[in-house]
N, C-alpha and C positions, 0 to 999 in steps of 0.2 A: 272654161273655168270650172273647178269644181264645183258641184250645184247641190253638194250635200254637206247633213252636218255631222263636224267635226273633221280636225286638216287632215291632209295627205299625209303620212308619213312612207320615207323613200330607205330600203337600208340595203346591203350589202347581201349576196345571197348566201355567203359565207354566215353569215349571222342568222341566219332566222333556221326554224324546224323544217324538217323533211315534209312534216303533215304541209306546211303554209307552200312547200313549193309543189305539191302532189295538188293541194288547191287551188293555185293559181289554173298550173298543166291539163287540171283531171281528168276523167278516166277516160273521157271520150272523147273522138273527135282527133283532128290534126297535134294538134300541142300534146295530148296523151300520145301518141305514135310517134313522137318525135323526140320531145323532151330537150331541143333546141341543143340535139347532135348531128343536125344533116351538116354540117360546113366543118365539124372534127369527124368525122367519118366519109371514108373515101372508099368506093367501088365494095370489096366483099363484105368487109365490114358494118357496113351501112343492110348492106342485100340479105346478110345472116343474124342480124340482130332484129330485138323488137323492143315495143314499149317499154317493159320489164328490164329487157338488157339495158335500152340506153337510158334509164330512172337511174341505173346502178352504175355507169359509169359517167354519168351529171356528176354523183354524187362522191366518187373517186377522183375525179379532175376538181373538182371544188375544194377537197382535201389539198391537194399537193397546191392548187392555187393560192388557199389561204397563206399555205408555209411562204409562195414569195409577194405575199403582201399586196394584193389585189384579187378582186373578186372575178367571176367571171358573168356579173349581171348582177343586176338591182329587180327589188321586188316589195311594191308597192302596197299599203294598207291604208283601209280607210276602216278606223278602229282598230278593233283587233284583227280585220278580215282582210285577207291577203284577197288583193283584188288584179296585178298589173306585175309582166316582165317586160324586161327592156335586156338584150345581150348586151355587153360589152365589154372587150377584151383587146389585148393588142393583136392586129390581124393575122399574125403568124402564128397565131393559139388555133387557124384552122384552117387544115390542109386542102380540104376540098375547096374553099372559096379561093383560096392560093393556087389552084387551078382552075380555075371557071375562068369563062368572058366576062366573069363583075368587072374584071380588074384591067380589061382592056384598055381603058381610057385612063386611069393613072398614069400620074409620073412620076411615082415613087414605087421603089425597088419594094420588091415583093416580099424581101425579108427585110426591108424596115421595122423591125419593133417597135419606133417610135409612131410610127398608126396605128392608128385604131380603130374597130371596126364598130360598128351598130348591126347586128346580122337579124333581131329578132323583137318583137314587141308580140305582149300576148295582155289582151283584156278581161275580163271574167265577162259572160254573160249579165246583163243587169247592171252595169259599172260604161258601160260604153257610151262616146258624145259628150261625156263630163270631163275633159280635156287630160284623161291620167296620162296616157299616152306621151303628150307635151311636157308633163312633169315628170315622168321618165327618161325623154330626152335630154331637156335640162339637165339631169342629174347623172345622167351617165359621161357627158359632157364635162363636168365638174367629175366627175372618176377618171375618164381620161386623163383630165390637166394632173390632178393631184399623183397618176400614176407615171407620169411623166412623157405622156404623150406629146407631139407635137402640131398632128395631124388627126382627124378625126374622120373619117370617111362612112357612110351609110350610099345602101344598095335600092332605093327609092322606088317606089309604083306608083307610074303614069297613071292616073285615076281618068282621066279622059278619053282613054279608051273605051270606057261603060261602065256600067254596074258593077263589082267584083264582090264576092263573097270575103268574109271576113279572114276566112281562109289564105285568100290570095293578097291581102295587106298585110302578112307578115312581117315584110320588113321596113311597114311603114310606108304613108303617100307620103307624096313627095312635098306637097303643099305642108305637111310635119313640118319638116326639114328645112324649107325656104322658110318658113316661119321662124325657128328658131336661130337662122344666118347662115345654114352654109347655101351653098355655089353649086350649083350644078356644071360636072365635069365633062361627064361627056355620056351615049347612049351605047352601052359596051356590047351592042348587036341581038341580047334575047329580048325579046318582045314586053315592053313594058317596064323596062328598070333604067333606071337614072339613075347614074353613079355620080353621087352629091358629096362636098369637101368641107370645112369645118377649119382653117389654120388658128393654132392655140396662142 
């Protein structure tokens, strides 16, 4: 639950300033080197790009996603301070995860539009264990339906394996997920991820 004052608010990344999403990412660390383009960037692309490049093409794929009328991720504030991302996009918005072993345990066709994926959760330092994460969930879940999803799928971390750095819950424990209703599908062979479902 959140354990501070004043509510959550949850919005669209299409809607908020560059500064709030460079906040969320910043400058250091996993989430600034990444900028939640490892899963639309495949093989060179990924190898010749940096922080820099992929801030700038978030920010170009956010454009053309606004035009058809969904976001690609929610981004959470408590006050004015952007605190929490959550991905979520229909799964064919990324080609690398369209080839990984996430997808081995699916039974749905891999250009279904109509799933949705959960690829990424990012916390701010100082904002962590106050449940934003769950309300991320929630809310991205409620973007799915409203986008016309039918299926909602997330790529889960086995937390019972040990201790993991904040680093390696990127895309959410798994205990998230069962908590907010989906199913776990099946263990699609990398070490540690649970391919969990969500039916709308």
């Amino acid at each position: 639950m959140i354990d501070t004052a004043g509510a959550l608010r949850i919005a669209p990344a299409t809607d908020v300033p560059e500064a709030d999403m460079v906040g969320v990412f910043g400058v250091r660390g996993d989430p600034a080197h990444c900028f939640c383009q490892y899963f639309k960037l495949r093989g060179r692309e990924w190898n010749t790009s940096d922080g820099e490049k992929r801030r700038m093409l978030c920010d170009d794929r956010e454009q053309a996603i606004a035009e058809a009328r969904h976001g690609p991720g929610l981004v959470a504030y408590l006050g004015d301070e952007a605190v929490g991302w959550c991905a979520v996009e229909p799964r064919v918005a990324y080609p690398r995860l369209l080839a990984s072993n996430h997808l081995r345990s699916t039974e749905h066709p891999r250009d279904d539009p109509s799933v949705w994926a959960v690829t990424c959760f990012v916390v701010k330092v100082g904002f962590r264990r106050r449940g934003i994460a769950g309300e991320l969930l929630s809310a991205a879940v409620d973007a799915a339906r409203a986008g016309g999803a039918r299926t909602v799928e997330g790529y889960a971390v086995d937390t019972s394996r040990g201790r993991l750095s904040a680093a390696e819950l990127y895309h959410g424990p798994l205990s998230l997920f069962v908590a907010a209703g989906f199913r776990v599908v099946g263990r699609p062979g990398e070490p540690g991820t649970v391919l969990v479902e969500l039916g709308l």
